[in-house]
N, CA, C and O atoms as a DFTB+ gen file, in Angstrom:
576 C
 N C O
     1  1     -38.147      14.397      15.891
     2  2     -38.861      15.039      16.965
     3  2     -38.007      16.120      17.606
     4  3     -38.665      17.038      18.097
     5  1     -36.546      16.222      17.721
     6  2     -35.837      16.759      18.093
     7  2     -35.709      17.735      17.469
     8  3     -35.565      18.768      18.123
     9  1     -35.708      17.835      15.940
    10  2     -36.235      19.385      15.096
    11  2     -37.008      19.737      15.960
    12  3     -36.671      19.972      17.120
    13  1     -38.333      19.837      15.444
    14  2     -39.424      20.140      15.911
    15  2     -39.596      20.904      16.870
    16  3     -40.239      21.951      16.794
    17  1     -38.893      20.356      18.163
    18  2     -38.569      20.953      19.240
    19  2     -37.802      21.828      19.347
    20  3     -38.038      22.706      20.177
    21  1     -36.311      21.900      18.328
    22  2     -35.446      23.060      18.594
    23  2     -36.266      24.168      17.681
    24  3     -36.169      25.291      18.175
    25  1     -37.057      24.124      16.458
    26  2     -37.884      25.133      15.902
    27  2     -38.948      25.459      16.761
    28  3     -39.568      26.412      16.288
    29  1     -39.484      25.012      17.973
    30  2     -40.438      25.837      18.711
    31  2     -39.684      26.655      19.856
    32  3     -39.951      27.750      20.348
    33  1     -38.624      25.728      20.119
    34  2     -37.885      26.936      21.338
    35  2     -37.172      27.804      20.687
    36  3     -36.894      28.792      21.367
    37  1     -36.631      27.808      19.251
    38  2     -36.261      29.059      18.694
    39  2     -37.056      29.885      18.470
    40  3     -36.777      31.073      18.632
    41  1     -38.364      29.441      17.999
    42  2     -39.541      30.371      17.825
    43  2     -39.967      31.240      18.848
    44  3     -40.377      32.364      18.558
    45  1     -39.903      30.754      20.276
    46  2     -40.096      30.923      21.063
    47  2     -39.781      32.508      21.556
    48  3     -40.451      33.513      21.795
    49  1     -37.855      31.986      21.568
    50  2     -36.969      32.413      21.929
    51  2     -37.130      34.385      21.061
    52  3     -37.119      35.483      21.617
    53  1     -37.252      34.027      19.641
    54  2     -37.366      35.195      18.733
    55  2     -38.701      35.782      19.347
    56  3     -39.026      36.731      18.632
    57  1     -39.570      35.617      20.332
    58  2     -40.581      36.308      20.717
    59  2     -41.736      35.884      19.502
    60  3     -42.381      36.799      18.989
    61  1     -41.997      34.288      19.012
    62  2     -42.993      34.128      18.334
    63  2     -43.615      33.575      19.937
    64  3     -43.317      33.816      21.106
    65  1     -44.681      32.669      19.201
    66  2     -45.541      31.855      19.989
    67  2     -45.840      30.749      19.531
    68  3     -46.166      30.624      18.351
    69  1     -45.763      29.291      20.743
    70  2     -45.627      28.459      20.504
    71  2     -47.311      27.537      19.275
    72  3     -48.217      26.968      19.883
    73  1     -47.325      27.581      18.373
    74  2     -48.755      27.235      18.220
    75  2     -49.666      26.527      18.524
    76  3     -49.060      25.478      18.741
    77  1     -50.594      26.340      18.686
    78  2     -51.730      25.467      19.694
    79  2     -52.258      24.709      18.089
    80  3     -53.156      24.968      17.289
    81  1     -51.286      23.786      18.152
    82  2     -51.916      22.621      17.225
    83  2     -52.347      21.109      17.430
    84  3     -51.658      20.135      17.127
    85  1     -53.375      21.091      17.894
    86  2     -53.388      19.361      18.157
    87  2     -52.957      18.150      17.389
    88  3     -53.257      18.052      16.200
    89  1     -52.504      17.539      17.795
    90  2     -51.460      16.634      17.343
    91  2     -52.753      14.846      16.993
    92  3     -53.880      14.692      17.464
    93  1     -52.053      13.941      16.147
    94  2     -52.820      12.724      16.443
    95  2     -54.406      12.508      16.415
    96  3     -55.017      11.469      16.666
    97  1     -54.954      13.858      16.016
    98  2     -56.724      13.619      15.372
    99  2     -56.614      12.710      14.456
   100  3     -55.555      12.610      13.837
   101  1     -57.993      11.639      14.122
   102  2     -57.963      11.298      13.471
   103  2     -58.718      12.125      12.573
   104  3     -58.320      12.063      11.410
   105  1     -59.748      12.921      12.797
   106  2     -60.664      13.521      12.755
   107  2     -60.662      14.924      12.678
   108  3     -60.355      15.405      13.769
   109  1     -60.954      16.030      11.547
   110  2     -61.195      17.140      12.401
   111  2     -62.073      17.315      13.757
   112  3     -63.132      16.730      13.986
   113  1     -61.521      18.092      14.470
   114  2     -62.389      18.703      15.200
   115  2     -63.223      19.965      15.142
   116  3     -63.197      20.488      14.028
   117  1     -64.023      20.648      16.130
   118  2     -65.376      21.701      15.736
   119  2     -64.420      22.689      15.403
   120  3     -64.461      23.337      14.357
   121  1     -63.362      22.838      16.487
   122  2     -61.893      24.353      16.172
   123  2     -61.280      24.197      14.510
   124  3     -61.304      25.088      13.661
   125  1     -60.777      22.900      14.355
   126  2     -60.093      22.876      13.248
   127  2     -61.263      23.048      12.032
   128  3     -60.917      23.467      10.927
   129  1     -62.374      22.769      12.257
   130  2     -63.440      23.184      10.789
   131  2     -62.877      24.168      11.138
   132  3     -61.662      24.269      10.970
   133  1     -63.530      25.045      11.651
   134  2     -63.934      26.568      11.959
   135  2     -62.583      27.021      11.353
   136  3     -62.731      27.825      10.433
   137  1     -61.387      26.722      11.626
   138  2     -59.733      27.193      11.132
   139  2     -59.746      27.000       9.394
   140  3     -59.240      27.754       8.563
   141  1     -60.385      25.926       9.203
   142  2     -60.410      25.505       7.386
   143  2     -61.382      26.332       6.751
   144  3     -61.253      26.693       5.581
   145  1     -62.608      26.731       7.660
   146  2     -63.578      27.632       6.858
   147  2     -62.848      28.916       6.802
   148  3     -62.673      29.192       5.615
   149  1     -62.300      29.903       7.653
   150  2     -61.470      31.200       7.980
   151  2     -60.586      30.353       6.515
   152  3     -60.994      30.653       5.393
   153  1     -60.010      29.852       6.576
   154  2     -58.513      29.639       5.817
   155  2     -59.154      29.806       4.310
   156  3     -58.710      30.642       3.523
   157  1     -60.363      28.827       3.955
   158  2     -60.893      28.475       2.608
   159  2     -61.408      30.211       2.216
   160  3     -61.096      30.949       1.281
   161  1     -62.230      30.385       3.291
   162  2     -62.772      31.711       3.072
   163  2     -61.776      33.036       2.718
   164  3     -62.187      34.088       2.228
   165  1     -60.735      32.815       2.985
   166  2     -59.550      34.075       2.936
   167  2     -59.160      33.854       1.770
   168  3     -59.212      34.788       0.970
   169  1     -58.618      32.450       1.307
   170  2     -58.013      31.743       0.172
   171  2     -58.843      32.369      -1.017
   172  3     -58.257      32.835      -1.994
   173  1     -60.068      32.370      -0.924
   174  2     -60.784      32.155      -1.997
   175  2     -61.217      34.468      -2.233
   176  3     -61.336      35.060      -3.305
   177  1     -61.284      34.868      -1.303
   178  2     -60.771      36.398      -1.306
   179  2     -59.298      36.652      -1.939
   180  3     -59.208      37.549      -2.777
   181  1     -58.308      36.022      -1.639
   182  2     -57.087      36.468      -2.480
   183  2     -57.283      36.129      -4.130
   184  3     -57.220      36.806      -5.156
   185  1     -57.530      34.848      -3.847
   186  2     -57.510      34.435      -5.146
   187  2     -58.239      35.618      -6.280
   188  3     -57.837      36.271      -7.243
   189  1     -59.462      35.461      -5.576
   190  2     -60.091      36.628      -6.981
   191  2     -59.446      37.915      -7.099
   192  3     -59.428      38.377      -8.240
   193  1     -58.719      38.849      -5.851
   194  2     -57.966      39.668      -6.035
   195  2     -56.727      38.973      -6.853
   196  3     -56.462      40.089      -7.298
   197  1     -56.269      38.590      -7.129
   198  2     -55.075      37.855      -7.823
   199  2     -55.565      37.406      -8.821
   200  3     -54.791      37.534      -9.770
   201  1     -56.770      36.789      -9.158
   202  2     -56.842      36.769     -10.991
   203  2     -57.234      38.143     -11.545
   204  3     -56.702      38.499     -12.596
   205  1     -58.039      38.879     -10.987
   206  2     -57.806      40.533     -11.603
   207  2     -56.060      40.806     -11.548
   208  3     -55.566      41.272     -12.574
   209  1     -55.545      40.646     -10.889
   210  2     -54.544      41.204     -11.173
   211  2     -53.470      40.674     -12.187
   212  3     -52.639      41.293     -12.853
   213  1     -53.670      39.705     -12.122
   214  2     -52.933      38.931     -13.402
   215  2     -53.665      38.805     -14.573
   216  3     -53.041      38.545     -15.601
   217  1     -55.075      38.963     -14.624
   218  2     -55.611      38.473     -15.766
   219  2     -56.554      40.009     -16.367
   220  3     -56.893      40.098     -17.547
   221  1     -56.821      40.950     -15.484
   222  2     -57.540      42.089     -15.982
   223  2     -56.781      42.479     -17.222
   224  3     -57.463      42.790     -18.199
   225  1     -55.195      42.515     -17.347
   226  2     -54.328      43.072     -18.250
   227  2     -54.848      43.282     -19.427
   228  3     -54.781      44.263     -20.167
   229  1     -55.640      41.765     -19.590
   230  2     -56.196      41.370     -21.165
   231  2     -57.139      41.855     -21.617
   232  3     -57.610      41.799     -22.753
   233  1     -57.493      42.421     -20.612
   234  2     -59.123      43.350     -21.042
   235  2     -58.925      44.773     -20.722
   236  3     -59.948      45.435     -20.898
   237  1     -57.819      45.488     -20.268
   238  2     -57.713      46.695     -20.205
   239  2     -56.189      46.567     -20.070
   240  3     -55.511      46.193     -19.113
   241  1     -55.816      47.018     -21.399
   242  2     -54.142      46.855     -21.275
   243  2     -53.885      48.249     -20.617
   244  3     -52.752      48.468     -21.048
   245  1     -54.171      49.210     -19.938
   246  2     -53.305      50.259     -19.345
   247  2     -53.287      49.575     -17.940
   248  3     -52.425      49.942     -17.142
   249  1     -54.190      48.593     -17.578
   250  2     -54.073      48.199     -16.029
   251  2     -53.179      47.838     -15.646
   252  3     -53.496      47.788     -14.458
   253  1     -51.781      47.359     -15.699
   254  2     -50.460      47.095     -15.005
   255  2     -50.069      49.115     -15.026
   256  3     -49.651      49.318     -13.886
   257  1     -50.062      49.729     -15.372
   258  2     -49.785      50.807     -15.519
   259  2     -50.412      51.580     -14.212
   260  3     -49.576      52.323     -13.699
   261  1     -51.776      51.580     -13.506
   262  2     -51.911      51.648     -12.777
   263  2     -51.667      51.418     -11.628
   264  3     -50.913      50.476     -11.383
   265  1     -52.186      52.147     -10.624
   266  2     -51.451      51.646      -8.973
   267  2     -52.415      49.895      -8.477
   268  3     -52.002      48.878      -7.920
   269  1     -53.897      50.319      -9.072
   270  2     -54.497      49.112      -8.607
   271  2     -54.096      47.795      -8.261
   272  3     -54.190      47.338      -7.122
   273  1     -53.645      47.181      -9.253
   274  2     -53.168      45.849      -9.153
   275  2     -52.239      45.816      -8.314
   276  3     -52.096      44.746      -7.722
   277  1     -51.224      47.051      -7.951
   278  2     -50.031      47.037      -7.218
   279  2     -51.080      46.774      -5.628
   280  3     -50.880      45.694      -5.072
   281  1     -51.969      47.585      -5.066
   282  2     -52.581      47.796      -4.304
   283  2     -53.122      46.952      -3.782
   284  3     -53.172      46.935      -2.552
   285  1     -53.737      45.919      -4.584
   286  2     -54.473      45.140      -4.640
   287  2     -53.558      43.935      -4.094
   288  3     -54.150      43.165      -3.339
   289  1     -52.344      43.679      -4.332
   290  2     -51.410      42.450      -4.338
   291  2     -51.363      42.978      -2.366
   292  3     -51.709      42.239      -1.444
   293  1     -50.821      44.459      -2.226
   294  2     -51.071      44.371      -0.728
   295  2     -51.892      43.284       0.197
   296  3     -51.436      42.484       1.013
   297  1     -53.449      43.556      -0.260
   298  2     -54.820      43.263       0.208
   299  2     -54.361      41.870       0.320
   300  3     -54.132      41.372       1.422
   301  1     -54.179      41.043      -1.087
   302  2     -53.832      39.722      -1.459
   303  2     -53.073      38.986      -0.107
   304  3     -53.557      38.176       0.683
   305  1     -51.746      39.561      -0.145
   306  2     -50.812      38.792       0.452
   307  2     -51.104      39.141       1.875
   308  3     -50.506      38.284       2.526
   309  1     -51.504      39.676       2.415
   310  2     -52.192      40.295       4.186
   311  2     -53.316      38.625       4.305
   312  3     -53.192      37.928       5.312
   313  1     -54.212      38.248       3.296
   314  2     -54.916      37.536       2.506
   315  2     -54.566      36.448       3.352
   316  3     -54.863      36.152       4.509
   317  1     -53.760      35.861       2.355
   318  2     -52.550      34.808       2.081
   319  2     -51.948      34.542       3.562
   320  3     -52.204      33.538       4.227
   321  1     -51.255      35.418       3.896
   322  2     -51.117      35.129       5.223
   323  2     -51.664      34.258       5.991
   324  3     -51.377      33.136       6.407
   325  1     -52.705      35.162       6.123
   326  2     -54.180      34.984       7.321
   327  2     -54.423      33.731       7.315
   328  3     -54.340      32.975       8.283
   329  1     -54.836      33.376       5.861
   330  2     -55.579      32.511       5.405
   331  2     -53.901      30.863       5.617
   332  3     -54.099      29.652       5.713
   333  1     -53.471      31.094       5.615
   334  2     -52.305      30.070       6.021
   335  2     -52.128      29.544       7.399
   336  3     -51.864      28.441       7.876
   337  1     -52.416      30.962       7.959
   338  2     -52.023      30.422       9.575
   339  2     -52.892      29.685      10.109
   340  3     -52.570      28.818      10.921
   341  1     -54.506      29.967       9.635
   342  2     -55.492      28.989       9.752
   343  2     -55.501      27.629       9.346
   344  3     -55.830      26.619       9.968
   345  1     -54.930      27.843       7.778
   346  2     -54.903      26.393       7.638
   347  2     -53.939      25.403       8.159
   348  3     -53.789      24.185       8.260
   349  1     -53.555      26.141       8.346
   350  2     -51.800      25.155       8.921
   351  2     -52.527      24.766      10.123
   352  3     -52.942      23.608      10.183
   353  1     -52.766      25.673      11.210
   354  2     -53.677      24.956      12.202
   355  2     -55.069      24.101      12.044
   356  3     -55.478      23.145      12.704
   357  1     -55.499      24.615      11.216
   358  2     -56.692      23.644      10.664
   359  2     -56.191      21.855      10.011
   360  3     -56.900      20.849       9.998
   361  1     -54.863      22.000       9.575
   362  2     -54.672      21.073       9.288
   363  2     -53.150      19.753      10.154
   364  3     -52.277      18.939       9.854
   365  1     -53.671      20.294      11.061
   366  2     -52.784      20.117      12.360
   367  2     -51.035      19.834      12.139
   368  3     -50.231      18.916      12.298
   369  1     -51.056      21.349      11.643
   370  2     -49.294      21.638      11.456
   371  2     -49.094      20.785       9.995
   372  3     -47.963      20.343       9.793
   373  1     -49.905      20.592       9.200
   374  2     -49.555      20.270       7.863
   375  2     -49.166      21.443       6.766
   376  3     -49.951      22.345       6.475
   377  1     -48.054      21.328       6.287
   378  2     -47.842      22.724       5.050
   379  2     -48.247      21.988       4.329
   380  3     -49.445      22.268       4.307
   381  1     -48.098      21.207       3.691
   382  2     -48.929      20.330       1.825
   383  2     -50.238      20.553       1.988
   384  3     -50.709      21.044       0.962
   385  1     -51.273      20.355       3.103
   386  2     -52.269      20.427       2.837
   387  2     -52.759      21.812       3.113
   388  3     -53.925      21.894       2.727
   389  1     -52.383      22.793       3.564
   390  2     -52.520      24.251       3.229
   391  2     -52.098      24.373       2.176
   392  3     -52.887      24.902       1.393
   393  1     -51.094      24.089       1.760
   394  2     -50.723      24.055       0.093
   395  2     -51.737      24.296      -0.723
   396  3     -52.285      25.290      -1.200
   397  1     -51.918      22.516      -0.792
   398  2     -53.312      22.495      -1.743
   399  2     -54.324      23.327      -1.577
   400  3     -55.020      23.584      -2.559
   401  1     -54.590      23.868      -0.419
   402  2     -56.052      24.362      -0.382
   403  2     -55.918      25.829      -1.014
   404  3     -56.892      26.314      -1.590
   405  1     -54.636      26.584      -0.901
   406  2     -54.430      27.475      -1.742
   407  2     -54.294      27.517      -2.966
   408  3     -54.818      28.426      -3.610
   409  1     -53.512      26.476      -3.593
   410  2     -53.662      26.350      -4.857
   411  2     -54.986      25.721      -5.448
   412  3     -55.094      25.984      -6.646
   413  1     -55.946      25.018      -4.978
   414  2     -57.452      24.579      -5.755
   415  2     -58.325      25.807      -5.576
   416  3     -59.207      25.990      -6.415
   417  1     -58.155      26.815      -4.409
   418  2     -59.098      28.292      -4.441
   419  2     -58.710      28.976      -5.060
   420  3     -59.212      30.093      -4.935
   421  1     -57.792      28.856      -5.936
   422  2     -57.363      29.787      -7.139
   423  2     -57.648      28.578      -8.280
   424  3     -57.812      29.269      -9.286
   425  1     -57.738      27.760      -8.533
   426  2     -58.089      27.320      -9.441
   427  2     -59.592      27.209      -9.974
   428  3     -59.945      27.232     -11.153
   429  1     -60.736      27.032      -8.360
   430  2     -61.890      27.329      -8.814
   431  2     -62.084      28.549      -8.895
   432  3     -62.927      28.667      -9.784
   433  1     -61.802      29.623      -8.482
   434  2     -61.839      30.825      -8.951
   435  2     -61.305      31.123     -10.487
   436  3     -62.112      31.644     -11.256
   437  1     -60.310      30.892     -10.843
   438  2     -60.299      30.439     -12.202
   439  2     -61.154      30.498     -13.151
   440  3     -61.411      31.394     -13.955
   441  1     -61.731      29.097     -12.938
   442  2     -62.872      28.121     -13.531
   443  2     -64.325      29.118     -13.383
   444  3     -65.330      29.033     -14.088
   445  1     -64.118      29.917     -12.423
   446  2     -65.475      30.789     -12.687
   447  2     -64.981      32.221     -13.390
   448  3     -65.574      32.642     -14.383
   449  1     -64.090      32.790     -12.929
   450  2     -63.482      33.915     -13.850
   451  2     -63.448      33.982     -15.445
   452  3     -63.938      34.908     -16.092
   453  1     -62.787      32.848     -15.998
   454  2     -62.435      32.709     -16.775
   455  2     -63.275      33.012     -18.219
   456  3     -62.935      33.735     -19.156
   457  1     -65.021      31.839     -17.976
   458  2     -65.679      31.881     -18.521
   459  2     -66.645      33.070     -18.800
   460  3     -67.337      33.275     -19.797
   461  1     -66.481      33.974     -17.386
   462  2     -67.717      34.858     -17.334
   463  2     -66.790      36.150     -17.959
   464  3     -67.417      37.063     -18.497
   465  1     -65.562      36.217     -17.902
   466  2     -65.046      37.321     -18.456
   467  2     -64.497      37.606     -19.848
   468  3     -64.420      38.611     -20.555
   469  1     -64.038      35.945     -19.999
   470  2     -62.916      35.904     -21.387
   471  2     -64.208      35.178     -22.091
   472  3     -64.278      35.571     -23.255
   473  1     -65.184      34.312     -21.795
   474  2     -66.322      33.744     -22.404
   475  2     -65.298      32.411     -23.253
   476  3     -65.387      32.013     -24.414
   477  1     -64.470      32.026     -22.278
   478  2     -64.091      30.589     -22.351
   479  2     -64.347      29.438     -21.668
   480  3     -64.272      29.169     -20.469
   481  1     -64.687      28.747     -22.705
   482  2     -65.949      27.740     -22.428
   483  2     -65.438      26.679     -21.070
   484  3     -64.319      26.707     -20.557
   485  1     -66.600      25.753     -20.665
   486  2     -66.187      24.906     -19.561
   487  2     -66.630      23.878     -19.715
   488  3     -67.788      23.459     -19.710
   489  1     -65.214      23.207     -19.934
   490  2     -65.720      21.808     -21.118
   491  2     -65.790      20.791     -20.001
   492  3     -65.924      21.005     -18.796
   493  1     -65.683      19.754     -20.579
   494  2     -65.577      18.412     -19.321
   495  2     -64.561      18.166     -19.363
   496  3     -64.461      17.062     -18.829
   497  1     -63.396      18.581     -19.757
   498  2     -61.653      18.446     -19.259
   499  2     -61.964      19.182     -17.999
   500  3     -62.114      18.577     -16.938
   501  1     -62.068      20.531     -18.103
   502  2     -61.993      21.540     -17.264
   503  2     -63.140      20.749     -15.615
   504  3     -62.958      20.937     -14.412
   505  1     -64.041      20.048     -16.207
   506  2     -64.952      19.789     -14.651
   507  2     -64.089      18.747     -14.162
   508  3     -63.754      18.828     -12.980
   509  1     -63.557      17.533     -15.029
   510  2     -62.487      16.251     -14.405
   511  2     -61.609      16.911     -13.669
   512  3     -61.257      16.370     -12.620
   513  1     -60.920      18.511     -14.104
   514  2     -59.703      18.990     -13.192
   515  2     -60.034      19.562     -12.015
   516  3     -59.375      19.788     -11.000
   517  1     -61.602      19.840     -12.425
   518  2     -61.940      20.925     -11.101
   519  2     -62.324      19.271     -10.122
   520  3     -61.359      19.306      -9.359
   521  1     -62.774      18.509      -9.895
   522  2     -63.423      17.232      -9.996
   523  2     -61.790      16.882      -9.008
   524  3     -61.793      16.935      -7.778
   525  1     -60.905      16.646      -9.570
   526  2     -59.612      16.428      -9.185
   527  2     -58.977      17.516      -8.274
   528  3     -58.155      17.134      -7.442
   529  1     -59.120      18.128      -8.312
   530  2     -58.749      19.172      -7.411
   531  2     -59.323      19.242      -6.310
   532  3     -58.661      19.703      -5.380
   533  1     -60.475      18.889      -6.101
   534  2     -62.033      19.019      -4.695
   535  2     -60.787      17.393      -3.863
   536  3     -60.300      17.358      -2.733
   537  1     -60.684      16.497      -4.813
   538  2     -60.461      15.408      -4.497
   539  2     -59.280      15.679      -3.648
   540  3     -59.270      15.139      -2.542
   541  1     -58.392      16.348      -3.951
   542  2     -57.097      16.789      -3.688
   543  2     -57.630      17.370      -2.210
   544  3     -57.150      16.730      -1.274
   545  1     -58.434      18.343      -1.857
   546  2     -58.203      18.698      -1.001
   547  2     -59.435      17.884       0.500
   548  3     -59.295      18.134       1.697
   549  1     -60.388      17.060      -0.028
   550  2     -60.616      15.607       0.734
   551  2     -59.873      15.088       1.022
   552  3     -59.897      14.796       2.217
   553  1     -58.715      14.597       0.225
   554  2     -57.861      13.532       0.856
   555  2     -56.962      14.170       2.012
   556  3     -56.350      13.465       2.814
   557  1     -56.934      15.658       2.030
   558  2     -56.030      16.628       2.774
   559  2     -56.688      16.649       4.073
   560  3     -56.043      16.546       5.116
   561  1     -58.377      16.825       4.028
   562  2     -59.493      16.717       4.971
   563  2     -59.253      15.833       5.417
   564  3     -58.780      16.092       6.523
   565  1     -59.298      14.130       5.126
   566  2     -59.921      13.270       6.035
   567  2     -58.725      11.791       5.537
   568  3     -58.845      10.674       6.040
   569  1     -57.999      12.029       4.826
   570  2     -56.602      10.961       5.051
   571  2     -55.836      11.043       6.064
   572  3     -54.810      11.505       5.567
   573  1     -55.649      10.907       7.130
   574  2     -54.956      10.753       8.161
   575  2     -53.514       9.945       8.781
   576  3     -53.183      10.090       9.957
């Protein structure tokens, strides 16, 4: 507890701000949805900017050559950000479960990219992982 405390009065101190995270929910509350929808909703905007950018290559090899993707990683990580600070408050000062929620909105983005562009199929491995992944971020929701 004594961390904790010297990282908010340093935070402080550097001219951040202390964050307004409620502590001991068992429950989300109406603020913290509203913080997970902003967070999911941003997450899931980077992500698709970020599989074009990693994955367009394969379908137009001059595209790393271009500024786009460079441009685009801007947009992304402004994204990323945003979409963190919400969840972290959405998930009352949890980093693992912002974690996850970034890493499964790039994975269902993925899972829809993948097929509609490369026309790779979506087998029932692929629904058990997506299936596992939703699960991943329930238990982040409502394990307490």
């Amino acid at each position: 507890m004594a961390i904790a405390a010297d990282c908010k009065s340093a935070l402080i101190e550097f001219g951040g701000s202390s964050p307004s995270i409620p502590t001991n929910n068992k429950t989300m509350n109406k603020q913290q949805i509203i913080y997970f929808l902003y967070s999911l909703g941003l997450f899931f905007l980077g992500s698709f900017g970020h599989w074009y950018i990693m994955y367009w290559q394969f379908k137009m090899p001059n595209w790393i050559k271009t500024p786009w993707p460079y441009l685009i990683s801007i947009g992304c990580t402004f994204l990323w950000i945003t979409a963190s600070h919400y969840g972290v408050k959405a998930f009352n000062g949890e980093m693992w479960s912002n974690r996850f929620l970034f890493f499964v909105t790039g994975i269902f983005v993925a899972a829809l990219l993948y097929p509609y562009h490369f026309e790779q199929p979506f087998t029932m491995k692929t629904f058990v992982q997506l299936t596992l992944a939703l699960v991943i971020i329930l238990v982040s929701m409502f394990w307490k």
